[in-house]
N, C-alpha and C positions, 0 to 999 in steps of 0.2 A: 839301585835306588835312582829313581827320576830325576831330574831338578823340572821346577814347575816356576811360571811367572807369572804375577797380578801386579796391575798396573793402577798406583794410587792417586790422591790428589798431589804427592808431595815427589812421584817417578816410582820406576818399575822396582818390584822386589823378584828375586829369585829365593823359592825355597826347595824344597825336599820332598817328593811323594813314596809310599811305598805301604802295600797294605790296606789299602781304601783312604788312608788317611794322609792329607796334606799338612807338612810342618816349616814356619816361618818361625825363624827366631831372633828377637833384639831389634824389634820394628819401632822406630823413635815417634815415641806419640809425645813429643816435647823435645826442643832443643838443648845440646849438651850444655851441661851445669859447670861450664865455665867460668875462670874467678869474677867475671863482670856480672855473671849471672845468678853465684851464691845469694843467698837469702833474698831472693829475689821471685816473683810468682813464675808458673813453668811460661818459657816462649814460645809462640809457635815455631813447629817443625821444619827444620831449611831444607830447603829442594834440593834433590842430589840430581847429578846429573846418570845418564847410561844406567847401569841397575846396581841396584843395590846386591848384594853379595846378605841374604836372610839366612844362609844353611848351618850358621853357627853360631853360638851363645856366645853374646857381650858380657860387657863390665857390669858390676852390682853396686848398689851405693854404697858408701865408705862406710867400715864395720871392722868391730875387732874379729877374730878368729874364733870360732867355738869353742870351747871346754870339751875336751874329750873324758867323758866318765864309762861306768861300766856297760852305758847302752853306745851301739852308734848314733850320732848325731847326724849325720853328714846328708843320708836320706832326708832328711827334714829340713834342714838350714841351710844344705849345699854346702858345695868348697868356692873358695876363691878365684872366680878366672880372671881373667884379664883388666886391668887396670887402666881407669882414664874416666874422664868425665861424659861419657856419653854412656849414660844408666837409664836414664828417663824412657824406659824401654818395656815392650809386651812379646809373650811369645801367643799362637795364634796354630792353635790344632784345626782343623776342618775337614769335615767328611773328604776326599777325591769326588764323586759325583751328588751332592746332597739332593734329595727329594721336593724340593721346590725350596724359599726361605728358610734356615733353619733355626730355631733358638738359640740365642748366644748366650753364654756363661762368663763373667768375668770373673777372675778370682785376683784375692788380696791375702797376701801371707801374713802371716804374724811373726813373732820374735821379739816379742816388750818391747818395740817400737826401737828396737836397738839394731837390729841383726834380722835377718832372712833377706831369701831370695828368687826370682821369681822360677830361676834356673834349678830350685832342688828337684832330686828325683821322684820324690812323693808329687811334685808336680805336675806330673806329664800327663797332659792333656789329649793323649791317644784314646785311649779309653773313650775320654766323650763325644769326641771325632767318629769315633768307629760305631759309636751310636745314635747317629744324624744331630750332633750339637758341635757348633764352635767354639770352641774354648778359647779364651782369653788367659794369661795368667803376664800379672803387669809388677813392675817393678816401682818402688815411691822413692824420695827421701827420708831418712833415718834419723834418730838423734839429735845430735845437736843441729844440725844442718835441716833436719826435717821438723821438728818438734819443737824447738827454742825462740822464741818469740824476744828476738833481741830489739832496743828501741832503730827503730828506722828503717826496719826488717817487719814485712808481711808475717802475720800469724798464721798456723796451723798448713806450712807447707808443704808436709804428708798430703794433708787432705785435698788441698789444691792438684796436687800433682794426680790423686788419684781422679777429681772431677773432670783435670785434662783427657786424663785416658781414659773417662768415659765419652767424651766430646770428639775424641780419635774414631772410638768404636761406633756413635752415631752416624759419623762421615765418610767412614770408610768400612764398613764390617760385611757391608751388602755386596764388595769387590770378593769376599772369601764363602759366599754363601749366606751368610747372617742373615737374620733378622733383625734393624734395625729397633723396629716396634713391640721387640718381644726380650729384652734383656734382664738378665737375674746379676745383680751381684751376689758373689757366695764367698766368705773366708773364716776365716779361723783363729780364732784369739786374738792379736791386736788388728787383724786384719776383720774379723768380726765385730769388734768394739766401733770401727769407723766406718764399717755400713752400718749399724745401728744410729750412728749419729749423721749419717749422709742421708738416711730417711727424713730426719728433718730440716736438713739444710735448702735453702731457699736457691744456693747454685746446683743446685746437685734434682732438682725435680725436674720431671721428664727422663731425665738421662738413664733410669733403669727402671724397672717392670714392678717385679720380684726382689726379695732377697731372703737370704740362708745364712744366719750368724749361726758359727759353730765356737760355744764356748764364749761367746761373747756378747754386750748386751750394750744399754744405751743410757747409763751408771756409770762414765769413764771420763766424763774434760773436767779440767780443772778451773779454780779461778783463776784469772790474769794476777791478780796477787801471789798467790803461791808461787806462781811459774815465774815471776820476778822475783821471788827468791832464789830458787835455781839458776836463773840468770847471772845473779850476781855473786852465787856460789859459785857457778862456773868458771865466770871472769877473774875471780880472787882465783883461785886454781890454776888459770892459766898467764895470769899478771898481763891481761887484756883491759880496757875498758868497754864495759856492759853494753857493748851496742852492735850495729853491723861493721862499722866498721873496724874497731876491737876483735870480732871475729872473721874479720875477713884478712887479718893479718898475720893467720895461722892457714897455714894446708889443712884439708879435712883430716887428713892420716895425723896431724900434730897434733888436734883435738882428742883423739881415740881412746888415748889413756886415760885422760881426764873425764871423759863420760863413760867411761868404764868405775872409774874409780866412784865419780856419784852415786852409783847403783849400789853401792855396799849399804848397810843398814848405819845410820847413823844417829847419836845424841844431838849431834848439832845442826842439822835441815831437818826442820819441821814443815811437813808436806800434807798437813792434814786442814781442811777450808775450816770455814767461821762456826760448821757442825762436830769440826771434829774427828773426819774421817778423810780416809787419802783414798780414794779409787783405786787406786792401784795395790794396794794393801802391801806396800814398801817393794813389789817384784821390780819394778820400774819404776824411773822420777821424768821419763817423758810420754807427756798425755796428751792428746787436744787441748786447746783451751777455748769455753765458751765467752761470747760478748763479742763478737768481732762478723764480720759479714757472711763469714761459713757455715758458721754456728752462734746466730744471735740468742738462743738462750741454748740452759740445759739439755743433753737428750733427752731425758726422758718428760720434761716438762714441755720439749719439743711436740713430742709424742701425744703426750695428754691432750695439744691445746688442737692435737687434728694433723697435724704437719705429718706429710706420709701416710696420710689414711687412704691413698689409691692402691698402695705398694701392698702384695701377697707379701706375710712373713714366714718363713720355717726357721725355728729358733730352737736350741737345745743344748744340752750339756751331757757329760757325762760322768756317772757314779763317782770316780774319784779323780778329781779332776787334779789336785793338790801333790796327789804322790808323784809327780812327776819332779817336782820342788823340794819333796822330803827323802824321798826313799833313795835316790840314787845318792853314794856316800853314806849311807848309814844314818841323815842328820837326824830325821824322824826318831829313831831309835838313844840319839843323843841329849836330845833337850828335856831341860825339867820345865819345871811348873814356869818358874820365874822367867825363863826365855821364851817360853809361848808366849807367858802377860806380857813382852816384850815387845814381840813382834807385831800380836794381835793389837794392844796400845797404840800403836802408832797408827792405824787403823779406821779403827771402830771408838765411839765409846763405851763405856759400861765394859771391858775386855775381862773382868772376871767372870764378871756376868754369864757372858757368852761363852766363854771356858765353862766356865758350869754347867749353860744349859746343853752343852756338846758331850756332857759327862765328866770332868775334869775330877768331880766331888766323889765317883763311885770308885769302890773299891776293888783297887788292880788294874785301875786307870794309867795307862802313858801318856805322859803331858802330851808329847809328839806325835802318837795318835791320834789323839784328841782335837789339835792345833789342826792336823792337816784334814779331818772331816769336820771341823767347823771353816777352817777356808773354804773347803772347796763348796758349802753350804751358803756362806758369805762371799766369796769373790765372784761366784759363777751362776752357781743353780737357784737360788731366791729370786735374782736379779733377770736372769734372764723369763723368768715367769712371771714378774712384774714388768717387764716391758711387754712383754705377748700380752697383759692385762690393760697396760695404757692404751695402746696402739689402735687407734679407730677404723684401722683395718685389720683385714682376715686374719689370726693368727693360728699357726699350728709349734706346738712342743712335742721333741722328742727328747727319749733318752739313750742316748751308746752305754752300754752297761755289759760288754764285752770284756772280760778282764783276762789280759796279756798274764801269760806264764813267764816275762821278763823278769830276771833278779828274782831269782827263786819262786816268783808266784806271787813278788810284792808288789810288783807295777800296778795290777790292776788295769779298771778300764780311767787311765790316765790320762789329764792331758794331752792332744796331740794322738792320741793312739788309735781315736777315727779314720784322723785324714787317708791311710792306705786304704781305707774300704770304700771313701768315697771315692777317690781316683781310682780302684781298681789295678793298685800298684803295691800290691801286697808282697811283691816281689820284691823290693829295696828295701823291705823294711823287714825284711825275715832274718834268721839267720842263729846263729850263737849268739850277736852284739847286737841283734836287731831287736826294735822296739816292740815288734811281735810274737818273739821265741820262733817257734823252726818252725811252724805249722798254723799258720792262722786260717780259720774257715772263709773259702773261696763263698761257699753260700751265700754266708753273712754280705759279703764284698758284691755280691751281685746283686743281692735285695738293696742296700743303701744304695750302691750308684743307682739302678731303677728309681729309687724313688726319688732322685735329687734331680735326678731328667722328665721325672713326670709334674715334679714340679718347676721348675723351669719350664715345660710347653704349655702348661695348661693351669697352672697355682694353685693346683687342689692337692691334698695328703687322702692315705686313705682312713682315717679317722676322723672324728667332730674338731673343730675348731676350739681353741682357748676360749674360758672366760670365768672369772673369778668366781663361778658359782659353783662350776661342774668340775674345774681343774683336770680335765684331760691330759693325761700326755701318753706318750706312745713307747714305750721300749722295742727297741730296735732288735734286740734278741729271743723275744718272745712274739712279736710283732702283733701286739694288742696293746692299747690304750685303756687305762685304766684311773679313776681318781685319784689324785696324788693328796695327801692334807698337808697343811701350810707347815712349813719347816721353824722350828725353831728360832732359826735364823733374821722372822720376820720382825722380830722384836727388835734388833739393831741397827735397821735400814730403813731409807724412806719406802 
């Protein structure tokens, strides 16, 4: 393996060649999140002096550990490396000799705005490297520390950190190959919820091309009300007072448990705004919150009013996006009627309703069945079809409807169970515990990455465009686009 050095505005890095493909990792596009620098917007990057040492994976923002269940997790969410406050960090794949400028890719993980990392192995950015794109894949802040809008404390500093490291990629990406003028953001789940909302953000224009929400749409911040309840739920939980400085008088590791423990379903934090509904549909209690300079209104009202109408979308979901929530554990199989209206309650309104119209009334109905194809009809797939509808730019929908033989053949095409084919890392995610069972088709994995790099160069799919008339969308396993009719679902969303 080579070592290879680029020389930035901030001093040299050394990384890793080997295989056509050049690899930098934990390149600081933001100064380390030092206690002066908690809840505080990202700083710019301090100059190191002689070279940076890029050939190995840093720190990840403060998170609790995974849950190990019957699939492996670890492909997905990573493990924990090394500890310390310099996270604020991107890894950076690029061809070894690229063909003149080439497309950059930036990616944003998900994990309910709690957990992930940019280091998982579903991540690896070889793949797009090796097919004349650079890849990006960047790390934010999390949770409390990223998401918690405490008084004296900047809002929405996920999203901040992620606009930083698009302002890194502008300035410096043309040192690794890039194309400055040609950037797609692409991610997945909470990582897709906040490029859907970075489409209309007023800091965030220019800074990318394209984007590719997988599983995620632009239906996700919250009011500043609600989130002040969180806050002060938080504070009571940890005998702080409600502000930055209240929180700055814990370690981030001291906080862990306590934004662990809010994530549980509860009677007593009510998370749903002045309609009635929680975004989140109780998975998570940290979200964006709209009204503030990132995100002066709503996404998707964002959307409506034009905001983002330059940006190419590729938008999509997949068949069962839910069972990733239900099946492992058995819970799907466990809940009655009453704990769906439970869940769903906290929600939506009308939650019988919506049970009903999902089938809850026919007979030989599973509550829990039922529960997890009206989520995932409700959290994911409605929504992401009504933003491809607002969006006064180009949109295209797809659908992943590949279902994993994982846990006897109950995973389906679940949650998360894309991301291997678009990276082309079908590899980490195979196995006995793996979230694809033993044998996922390399086919499939080579048509998705193609089309996520054709659109990234040039922002066209090879089907019609979205639009509320014709309802296109495109199945990724059949690979034709076909009218879809309005789901059920429409009846309890805006």
């Amino acid at each position: 393996m080579d070592r290879v050095q680029v020389a930035l505005a901030d001093g040299v890095v050394e990384g890793v060649a080997d295989g056509g493909v050049k690899r930098f990792f934990s390149l600081p596009f933001a100064a380390p999140v030092t206690q002066e620098r908690r809840f505080r917007e990202p700083q710019p990057v301090e100059r190191w002096p002689g070279v940076r040492d890029a050939s190995r994976r840093g720190p990840c923002a403060p998170q609790n550990p995974s849950v190990q269940a019957e699939i492996d997790t670890d492909a997905l969410m990573g493990v924990a490396g090394p500890e310390g406050p310099d996270y604020l960090t991107l890894n950076v794949f690029a061809p070894a000799e690229p063909a003149g400028p080439a497309p950059v890719m930036v990616f944003v993980h998900g994990g309910s705005f709690v957990a992930g990392s940019k280091d998982a192995p579903v991540y690896d950015g070889s793949a797009f490297a090796r097919d004349g794109v650079v890849c990006v894949v960047i790390n934010y802040r999390l949770g409390i520390e990223g998401f918690v809008p405490a008084k004296g404390a900047p809002t929405n500093l996920g999203l901040r950190d992620m606009i930083a490291a698009l302002q890194w990629v502008r300035d410096n990406i043309a040192a690794f190959g890039g194309d400055p003028g040609c950037v797609t953001m692409f991610g997945e789940s909470g990582g897709a919820y906040c490029i859907a909302l970075l489409m209309g953000s007023p800091l965030a224009k220019g800074l990318f091309h394209r984007a590719i929400c997988q599983s995620g749409h632009a239906l996700v911040s919250r009011d500043p009300e609600v989130l002040q309840r969180i806050v002060r739920r938080l504070a009571k939980a940890l005998k702080i007072s409600p502000d930055r400085d209240g929180f700055l008088s814990l370690k981030p590791e001291a906080m862990l448990a306590a934004q662990a423990k809010l994530m549980l379903p509860s009677l007593w934090l009510d998370t749903r705004d002045k309609d009635r509904r929680d975004p989140s549909f109780g998975i998570t209690r940290y979200l964006p919150v709209h009204g503030d300079d990132v995100l002066p209104m709503p996404g998707l009202e964002a959307l409506s009013a034009g905001a983002g109408e330059d940006i190419r979308l590729l938008i999509g979901t997949n068949t069962d996006e839910a069972n990733l929530f239900f099946v492992p554990g058995g819970v799907r199989d466990k809940l009655n009627k009453w704990a769906a209206w439970f869940f769903l309650d906290r929600a939506v309104p009308k939650a019988w309703q919506a049970l009903r119209a999902y089938g809850l009334d026919e007979k030989g109905a599973k509550p829990g069945y039922v529960l997890a194809r009206a989520m995932t009809d409700l959290m994911f797939r409605w929504m992401t079809r009504r933003t491809a509808e607002v969006h006064r730019g180009r949109s295209y929908v797809y659908e992943f409807d590949w279902r994993s033989p994982a846990l006897g053949g109950e995973l389906g095409a679940a949650h998360a169970v894309e991301l291997p084919f678009v990276f082309d890392t079908l590899a980490c995610a195979s196995g006995e515990r793996g979230l694809l069972g033993a044998a996922p088709p390399q086919a499939l994995a080579d048509h998705i990455h193609a089309l996520w790099i054709k659109f990234a160069r040039d922002g066209e799919a090879p089907w019609p465009a979205y639009d509320a008339a014709t309802r296109q969308v495109y199945s990724l396993t059949r690979q034709t686009a076909v009218h879809e009719p309005v789901m059920p679902a429409a009846a309890f969303l805006p």
